[in-house]
N, C-alpha and C positions, 0 to 999 in steps of 0.2 A: 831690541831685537826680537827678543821672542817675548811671550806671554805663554807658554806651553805648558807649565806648571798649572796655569789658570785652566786653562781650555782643555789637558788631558783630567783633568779632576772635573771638571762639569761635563766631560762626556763620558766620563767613566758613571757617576751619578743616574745619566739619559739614558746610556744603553743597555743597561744590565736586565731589565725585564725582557726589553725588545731581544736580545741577544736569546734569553732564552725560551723565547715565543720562537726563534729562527728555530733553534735547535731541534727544539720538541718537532717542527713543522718539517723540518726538512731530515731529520735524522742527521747520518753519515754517509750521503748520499754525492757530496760534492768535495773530497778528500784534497781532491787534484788543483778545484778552484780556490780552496782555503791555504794547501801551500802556497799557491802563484800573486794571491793577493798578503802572502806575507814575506815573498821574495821583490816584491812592490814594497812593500811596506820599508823592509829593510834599505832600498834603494833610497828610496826617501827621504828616508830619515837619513841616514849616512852626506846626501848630496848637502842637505839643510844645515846639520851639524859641524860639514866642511865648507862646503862651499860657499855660504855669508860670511864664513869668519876670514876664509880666503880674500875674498873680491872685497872685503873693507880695507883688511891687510893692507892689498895692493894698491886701493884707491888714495890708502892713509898715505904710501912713497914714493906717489908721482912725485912729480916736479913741479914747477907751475904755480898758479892759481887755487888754493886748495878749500875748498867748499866749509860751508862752517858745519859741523855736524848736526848742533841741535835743530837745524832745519829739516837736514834729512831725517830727524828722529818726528819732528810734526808731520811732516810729507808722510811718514810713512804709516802714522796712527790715521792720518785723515783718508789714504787710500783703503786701508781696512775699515774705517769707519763705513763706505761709500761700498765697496764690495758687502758688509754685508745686510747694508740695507736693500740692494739689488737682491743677496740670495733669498732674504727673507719674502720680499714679492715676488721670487719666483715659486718661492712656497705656498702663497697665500694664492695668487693670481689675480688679486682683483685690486682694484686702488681705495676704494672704498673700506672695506674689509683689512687692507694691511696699513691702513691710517686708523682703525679700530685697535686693531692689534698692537702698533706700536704704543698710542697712547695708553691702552688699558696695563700693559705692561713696565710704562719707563715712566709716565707723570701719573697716571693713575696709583701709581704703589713707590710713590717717592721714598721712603726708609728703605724698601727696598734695594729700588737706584743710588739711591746716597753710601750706602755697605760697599756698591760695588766701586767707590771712588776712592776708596783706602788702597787698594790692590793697584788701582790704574793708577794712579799717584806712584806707588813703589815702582812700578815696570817703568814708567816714563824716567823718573832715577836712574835706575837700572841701564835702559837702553841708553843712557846717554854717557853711565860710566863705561857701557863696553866700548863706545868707541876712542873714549880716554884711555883703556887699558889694549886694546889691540893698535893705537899709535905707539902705544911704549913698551910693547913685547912683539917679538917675532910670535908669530901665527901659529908654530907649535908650542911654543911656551904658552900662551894664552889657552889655547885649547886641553891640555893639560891642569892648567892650575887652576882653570872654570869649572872644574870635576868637582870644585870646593863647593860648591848647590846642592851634592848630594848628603854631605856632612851637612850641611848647616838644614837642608830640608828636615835629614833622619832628628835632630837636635830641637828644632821647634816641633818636631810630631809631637817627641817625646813631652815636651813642658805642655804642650797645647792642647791635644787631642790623645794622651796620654794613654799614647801609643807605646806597646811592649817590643823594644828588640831584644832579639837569637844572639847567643855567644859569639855564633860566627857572624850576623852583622857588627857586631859592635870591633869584631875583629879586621871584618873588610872596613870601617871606617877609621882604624889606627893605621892598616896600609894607604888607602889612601891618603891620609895623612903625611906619612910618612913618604911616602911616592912625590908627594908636592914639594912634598920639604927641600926632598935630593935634587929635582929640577930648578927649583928658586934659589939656593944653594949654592948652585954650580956656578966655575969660576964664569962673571961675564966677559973676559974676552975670549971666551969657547962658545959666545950664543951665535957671532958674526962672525963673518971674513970681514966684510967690511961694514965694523958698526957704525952705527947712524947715531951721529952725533944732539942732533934732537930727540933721542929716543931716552926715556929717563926712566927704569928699571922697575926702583922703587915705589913713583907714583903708577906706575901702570900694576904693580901688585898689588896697591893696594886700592886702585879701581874695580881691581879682578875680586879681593875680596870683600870689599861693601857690595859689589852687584852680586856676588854668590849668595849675601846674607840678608839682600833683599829680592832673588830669587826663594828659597827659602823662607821666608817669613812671609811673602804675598802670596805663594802658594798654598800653605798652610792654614793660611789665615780666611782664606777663601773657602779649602775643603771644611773650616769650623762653621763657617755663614751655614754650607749648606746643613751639615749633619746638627747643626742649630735648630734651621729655622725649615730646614725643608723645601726653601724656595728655589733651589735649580732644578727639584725638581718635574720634567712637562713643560720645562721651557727650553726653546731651541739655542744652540750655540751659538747662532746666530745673533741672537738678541743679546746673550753675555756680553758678545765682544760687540755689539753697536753702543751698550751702554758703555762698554771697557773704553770703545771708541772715542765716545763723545766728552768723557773726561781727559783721556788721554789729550784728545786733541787741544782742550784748554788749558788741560796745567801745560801741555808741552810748549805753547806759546807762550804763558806766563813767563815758563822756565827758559826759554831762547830768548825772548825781549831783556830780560832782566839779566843774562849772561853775556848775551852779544849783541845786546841792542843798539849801541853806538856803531857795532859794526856790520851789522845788515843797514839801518840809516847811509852809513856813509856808500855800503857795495852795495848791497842790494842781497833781497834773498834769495835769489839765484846764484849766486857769487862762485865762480868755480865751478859750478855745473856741465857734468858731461856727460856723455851718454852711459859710462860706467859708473856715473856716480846713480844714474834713473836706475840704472841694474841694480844698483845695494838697495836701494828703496824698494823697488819692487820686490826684490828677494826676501825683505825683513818684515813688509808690510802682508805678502802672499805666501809666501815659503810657513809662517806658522801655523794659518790657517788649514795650509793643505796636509801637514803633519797633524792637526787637529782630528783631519778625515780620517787618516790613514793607521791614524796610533791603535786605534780598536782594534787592529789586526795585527798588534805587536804586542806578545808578552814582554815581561822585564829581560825576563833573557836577550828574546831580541833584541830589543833597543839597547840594553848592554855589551852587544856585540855588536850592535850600527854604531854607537861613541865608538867602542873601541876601532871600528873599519877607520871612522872619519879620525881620528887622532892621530891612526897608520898616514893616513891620504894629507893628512895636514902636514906632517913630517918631509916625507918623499915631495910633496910641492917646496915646500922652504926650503930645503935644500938646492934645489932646480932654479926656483925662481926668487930668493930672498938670501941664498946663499948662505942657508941655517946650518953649524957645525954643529952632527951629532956626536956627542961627548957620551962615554962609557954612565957614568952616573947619571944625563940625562936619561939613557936607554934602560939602566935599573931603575928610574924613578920611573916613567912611562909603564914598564912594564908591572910595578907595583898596585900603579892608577889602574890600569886594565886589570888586571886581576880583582881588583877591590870592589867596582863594578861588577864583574861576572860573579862575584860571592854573594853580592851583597842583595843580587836580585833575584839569586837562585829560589826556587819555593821552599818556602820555610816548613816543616815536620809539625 
């Protein structure tokens, strides 16, 4: 589903000169445009954060015909792959010159390309345990207990890039912690009105936390490459995620043949395909990319307050539409996760 851990760390790398080449250039001259483009920001982000984990949700309990997932996790690397071969020619504008550009970049500097196959490896994991852990938890519950990315991120800084946390991070990550706990916890016949009987609790926690601990460690491992080797950076994002792309799209085929390959053979890879299901795809394959754009206009603060929006909006939908009972200890555990985030991104002294 995402790669945003990847893509906010190599453009945080890219823009920081540029950012402040803006500054110096333009002063404090556009006060009004820098709010509006972080009331967008915050949009964004919030819609991204709720609304993929929503529209899986609900594609996970249709009825019917039910789509095998690791397709839609290929479909969705190979649309990103494909977008961002397009942005990149519109960058370059010439055909000649961005067939220069690609090979000088992805087979000309193969060590290079090959670092970035570690990371695409973990996400394609990843993307295909979320949709293992969002079949087997209501859609607030998931979105809360996927807060676990930011413990396991802060915890490889530390071993990896040896990284120092503040008393009060280390404090916002025992609430979070603790936030999780009270949600996972709680008694399961308080999750549903009417639980779904295919829905299995236990494996969907613990989908939620192998992909939290390999969001975490492909993001980490990626900010090492560069503060390593230096090579993201003066290369566009574009190019990360075509190489993220083009592994992605291999091993994700690897990994669908070899999990459900008897059952694409027999249906076919289209199987259960609907117009909602193109929605989830489109949404996981362009929704992170466009967060990629926008995150430069989002401090931590922000984006700790767009989870905390989308965690609200995830709530108030399950209740409506998935029939989620909110339980007194779910609403302390939430409320612990939200606080934990808002501390933990605060600027540190």
């Amino acid at each position: 589903m995402e790669k945003g851990e990847f893509m906010r760390s190599n453009l945080k790398v890219m823009t920081e000169k540029v950012s402040i080449s803006v500054e110096e250039g333009m002063g404090a001259k556009k006060p009004t445009t820098n709010s509006n483009l972080k009331y967008a920001s915050l949009a964004i982000l919030v819609l991204q954060n709720a609304g993929l984990i929503l529209t899986i949700r609900y594609s996970r309990t249709l009825t019917g015909d039910m789509y095998i997932s690791s397709t839609a996790v290929v479909f969705a690397e190979l649309f990103k792959l494909v977008a961002c071969l397009f942005l990149t020619f519109l960058e370059i504008k010439d055909v000649p010159s961005w067939f220069r550009y690609l090979h000088q970049n992805i087979f000309a500097d193969p060590m290079a390309t090959i670092k970035v196959a570690v990371p695409s490896f973990i996400y394609v994991i990843q993307n295909n345990l979320q949709f293992v852990a969002i079949s087997n938890l209501d859609a607030a519950t998931f979105q809360v207990t996927y807060q676990l990315k930011v413990l396991t991120t802060a915890i490889f800084s530390v071993f990896m890039l040896n990284k120092t946390l503040s008393k009060m991070q280390w404090f916002s990550l025992f609430l979070l912690f603790s936030g999780i706990a009270l949600v996972q916890l709680q008694p399961s016949q308080l999750k549903a009105k009417n639980p779904d009987d295919t829905q299995n609790p236990m494996i969907g926690f613990l989908a939620v936390l192998v992909s939290s601990v390999c969001s975490g460690f492909a993001g980490v491992y990626f900010e090492k490459i560069l503060k390593g080797t230096g090579s993201g950076q003066g290369v566009s994002i574009w190019l990360r995620n075509i190489q993220l792309g083009m592994f992605g799209t291999l091993l994700g085929i690897i990994g669908m043949m070899f999990n459900d390959g008897a059952k694409i053979r027999e249906k076919g890879v289209l199987y259960g395909y609907s117009n909602l299901v193109w929605f989830v795809i489109f949404m996981q394959a362009f929704g992170g990319l466009l967060v990629a754009v926008v995150v430069k206009y989002a401090d931590n603060i922000l984006k700790g307050f767009a989870t905390s929006i989308a965690i609200i909006v995830s709530c108030i939908v399950s209740i409506y539409v998935f029939n989620f009972v909110l339980s007194l200890q779910f609403c302390l555990g939430t409320l612990l996760v939200m606080t934990a985030i808002f501390f933990y991104g605060r600027p540190q002294k």
